[in-house]
N, C-alpha and C positions, 0 to 999 in steps of 0.2 A: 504494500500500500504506500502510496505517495502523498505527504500532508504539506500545506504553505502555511507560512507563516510572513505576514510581513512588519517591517519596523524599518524607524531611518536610519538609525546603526549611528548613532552621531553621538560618541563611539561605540563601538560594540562593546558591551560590559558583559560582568561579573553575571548581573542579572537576563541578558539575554542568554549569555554561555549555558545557565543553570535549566530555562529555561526550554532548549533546545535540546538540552539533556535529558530532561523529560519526555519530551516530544519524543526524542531518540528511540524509547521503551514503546512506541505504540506504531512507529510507521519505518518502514525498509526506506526509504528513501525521503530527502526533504528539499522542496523548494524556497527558498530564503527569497521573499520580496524585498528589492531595498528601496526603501518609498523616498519620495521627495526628489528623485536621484537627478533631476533637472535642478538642484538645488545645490551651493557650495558656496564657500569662500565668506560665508560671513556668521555671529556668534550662533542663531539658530541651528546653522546647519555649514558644519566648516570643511567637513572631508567631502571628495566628492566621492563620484560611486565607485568608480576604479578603488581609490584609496579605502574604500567601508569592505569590499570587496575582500581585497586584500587581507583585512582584520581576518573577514570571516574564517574565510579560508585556512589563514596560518592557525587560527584558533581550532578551530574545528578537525582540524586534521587529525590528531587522536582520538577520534571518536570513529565507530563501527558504523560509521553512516553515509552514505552515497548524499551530496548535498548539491546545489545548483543554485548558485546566487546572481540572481539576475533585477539588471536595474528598470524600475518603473516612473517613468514620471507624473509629475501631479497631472490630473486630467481637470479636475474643479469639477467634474460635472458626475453631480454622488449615482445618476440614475444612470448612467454605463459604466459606473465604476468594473462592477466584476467582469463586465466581458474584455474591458482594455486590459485587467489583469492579464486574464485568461490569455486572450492575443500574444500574452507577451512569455509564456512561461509554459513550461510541459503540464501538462496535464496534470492534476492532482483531484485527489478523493475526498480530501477534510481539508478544510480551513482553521487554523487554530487564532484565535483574539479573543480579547476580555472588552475589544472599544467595542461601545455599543451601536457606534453608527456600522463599524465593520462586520457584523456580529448581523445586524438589521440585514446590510444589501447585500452578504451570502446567502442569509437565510431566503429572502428574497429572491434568490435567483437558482435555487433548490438545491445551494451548495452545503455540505453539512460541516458543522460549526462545533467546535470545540473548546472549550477556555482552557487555559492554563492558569495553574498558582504562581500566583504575583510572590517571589523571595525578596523580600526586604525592600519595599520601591521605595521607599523615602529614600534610601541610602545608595541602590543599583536604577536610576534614574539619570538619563543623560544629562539632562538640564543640572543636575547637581555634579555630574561628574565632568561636567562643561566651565560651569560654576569652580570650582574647584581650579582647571587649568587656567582659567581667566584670572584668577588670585594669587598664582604660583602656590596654591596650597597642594600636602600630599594629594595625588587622587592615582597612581598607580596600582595600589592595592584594589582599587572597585573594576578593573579591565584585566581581559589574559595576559597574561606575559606576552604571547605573541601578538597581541595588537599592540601593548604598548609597544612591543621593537617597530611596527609600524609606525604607530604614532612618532617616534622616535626621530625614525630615517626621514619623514617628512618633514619635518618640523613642524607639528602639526601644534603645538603649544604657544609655539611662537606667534604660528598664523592666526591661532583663534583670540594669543591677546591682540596682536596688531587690529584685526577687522574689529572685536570688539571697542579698541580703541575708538574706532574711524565709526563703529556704529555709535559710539556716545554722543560725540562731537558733534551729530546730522551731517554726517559726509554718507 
């Protein structure tokens, strides 16, 4: 069986890993949405999809799972949401989210729907593990090893405070 799963991965954390881990116990193989993927370079959304990609992948690679990360961009338009997914990505059986609109336009479209347990979101939460590099405080610890070497080689800390900068300022 083949499940998706989509998120912006900005960056891929602790709490995604954990949660793909679970995933992992119920489907042969996994398609990783990376949403927003028209999106980059600024504090929202600072990696682009190559570089979330990349996380995924180095992270995931110990794991007993056939995975396929493929980027999606925003469509805005919630009523073909799933079939632009669909368009864009192999085939899959279940859908796994806890957002209630995503959750809505699967079911909707008579895709079947899964949650996953949320581990720790106040703490495995992008925005705070975003937060965190924006401040220079630790936030290593909340991401795999292998994405931080990504994060790393990019300079992906640098860049998120530089745009953060230029977003404060209205640049």
């Amino acid at each position: 069986m083949r499940g998706f799963f989509i998120g912006r991965f900005q960056p891929f954390h602790a709490g995604h890993q954990s949660l793909v881990e679970t995933i992992a116990t119920e489907v042969d193989e996994l398609v990783l949405g990376i949403g927003s993927a028209d999106q980059s370079h600024t504090r929202h959304d600072p990696f682009t999809p190559g570089e979330r990609i990349m996380m995924i992948t180095k992270s995931l690679e110990p794991l007993d799972l056939t995975t396929y990360a493929v980027p999606i961009e925003d469509l805005n338009r919630n009523a073909v949401w799933v079939s632009h997914v669909q368009s864009m990505t192999p085939e899959f059986d279940v859908a796994y989210s806890n957002n209630p609109l995503v959750v809505r336009l699967f079911e909707e479209a008579g895709v079947e729907v899964r949650s996953t347990p949320m581990i720790r979101r106040e703490q495995f939460e992008g925005s705070a593990v975003r937060e965190r590099m924006s401040r220079g405080d630790r936030w290593e610890h909340l991401v795999p090893d292998p994405a931080v070497g990504v994060i790393e080689e990019i300079g992906g800390v640098e860049r998120l405070q530089q745009v953060s900068e230029s977003d404060s300022n209205g640049r």
